[in-house]
C-alpha positions as CSV (number, residue, x, y, z in Angstrom):
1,X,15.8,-34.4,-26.1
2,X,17.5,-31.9,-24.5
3,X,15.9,-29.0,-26.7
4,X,12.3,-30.6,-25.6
5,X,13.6,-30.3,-21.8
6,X,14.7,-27.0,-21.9
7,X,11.2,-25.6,-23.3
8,X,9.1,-27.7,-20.9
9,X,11.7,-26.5,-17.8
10,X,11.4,-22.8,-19.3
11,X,7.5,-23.4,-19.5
12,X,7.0,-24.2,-16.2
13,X,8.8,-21.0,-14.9
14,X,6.9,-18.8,-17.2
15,X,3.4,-20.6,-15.8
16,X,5.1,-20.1,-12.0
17,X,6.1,-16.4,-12.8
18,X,2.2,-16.0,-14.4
19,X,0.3,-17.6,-11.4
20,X,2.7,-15.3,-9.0
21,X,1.2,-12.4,-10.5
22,X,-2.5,-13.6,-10.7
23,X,-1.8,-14.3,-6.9
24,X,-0.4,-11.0,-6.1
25,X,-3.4,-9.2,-7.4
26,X,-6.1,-11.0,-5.9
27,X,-4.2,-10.2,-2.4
28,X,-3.7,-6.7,-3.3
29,X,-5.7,-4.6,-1.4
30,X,-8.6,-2.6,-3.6
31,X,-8.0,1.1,-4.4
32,X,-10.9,3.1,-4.1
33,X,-9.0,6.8,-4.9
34,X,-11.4,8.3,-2.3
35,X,-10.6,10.2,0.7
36,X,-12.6,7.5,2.8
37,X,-10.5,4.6,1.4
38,X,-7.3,6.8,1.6
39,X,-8.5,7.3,6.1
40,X,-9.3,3.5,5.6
41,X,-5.6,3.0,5.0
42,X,-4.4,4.9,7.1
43,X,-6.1,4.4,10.4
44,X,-5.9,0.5,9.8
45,X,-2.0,1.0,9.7
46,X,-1.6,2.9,12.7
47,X,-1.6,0.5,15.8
48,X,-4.7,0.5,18.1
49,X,-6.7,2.4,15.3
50,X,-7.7,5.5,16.8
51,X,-11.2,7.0,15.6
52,X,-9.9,10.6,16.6
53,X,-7.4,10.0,13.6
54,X,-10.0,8.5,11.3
55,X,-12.2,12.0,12.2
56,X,-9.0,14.2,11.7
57,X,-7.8,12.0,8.1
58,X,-11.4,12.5,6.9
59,X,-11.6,16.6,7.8
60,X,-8.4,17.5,6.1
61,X,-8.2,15.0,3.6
62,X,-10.3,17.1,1.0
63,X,-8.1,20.0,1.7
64,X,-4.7,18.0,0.9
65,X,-5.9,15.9,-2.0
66,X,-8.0,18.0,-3.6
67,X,-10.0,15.4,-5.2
68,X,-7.3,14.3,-7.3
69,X,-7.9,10.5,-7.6
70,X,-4.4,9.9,-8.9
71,X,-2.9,11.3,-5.6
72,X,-5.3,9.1,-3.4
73,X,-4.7,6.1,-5.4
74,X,-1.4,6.7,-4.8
75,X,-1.7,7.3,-1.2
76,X,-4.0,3.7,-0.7
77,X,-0.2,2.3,-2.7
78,X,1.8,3.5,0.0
79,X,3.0,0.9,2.8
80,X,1.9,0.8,6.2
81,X,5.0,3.2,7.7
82,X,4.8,5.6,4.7
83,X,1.4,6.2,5.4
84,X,1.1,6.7,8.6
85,X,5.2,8.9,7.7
86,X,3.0,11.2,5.5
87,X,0.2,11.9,7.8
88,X,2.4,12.2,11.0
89,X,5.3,13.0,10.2
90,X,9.0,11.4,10.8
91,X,8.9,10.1,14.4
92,X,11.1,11.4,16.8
93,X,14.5,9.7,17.3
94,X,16.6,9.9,20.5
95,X,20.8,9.9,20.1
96,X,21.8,6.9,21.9
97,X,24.7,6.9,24.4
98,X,27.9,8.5,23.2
């Protein structure tokens, strides 16, 4: 009985850990590996979503990426802050009070 418990208890956690994953990439966002999804990404992360960024992502993108898909894909990956980290840069930090 307890053998029979086990394997229905380990069953159901294998069917939670399987619908976890079907759920996680329906939400996931869709990769396109183009320079227009990799400006979509970016300009939809940064707050306010400035077109003069979108322009300025979609004039240099070519000239960064290169047309390699693999590095857009990768790009379209990144989260919200390390996007908008590569394009911009760090931002500034002030020292606090000594």
């Amino acid at each position: 009985m307890t053998g029979v418990l086990r394997g229905l208890g380990l069953g159901v956690v294998v069917a939670i850990v399987v619908a976890s994953c079907v759920v996680k990439r329906v939400n996931a966002p869709r990769l396109t590996g183009t320079c227009e999804g990799v400006c979509a990404h970016y300009v939809a992360c940064k707050p306010g979503h400035p077109e003069p960024d979108r322009i300025r992502c979609e004039a240099e993108c070519p000239l960064v990426f290169s047309g390699d898909r693999d590095a857009l894909l990768s790009f379209e990956s990144l989260s919200c802050r390390n996007a908008v980290e590569y394009i911009d840069g760090m931002p500034s930090q002030t020292a606090g009070p000594s």
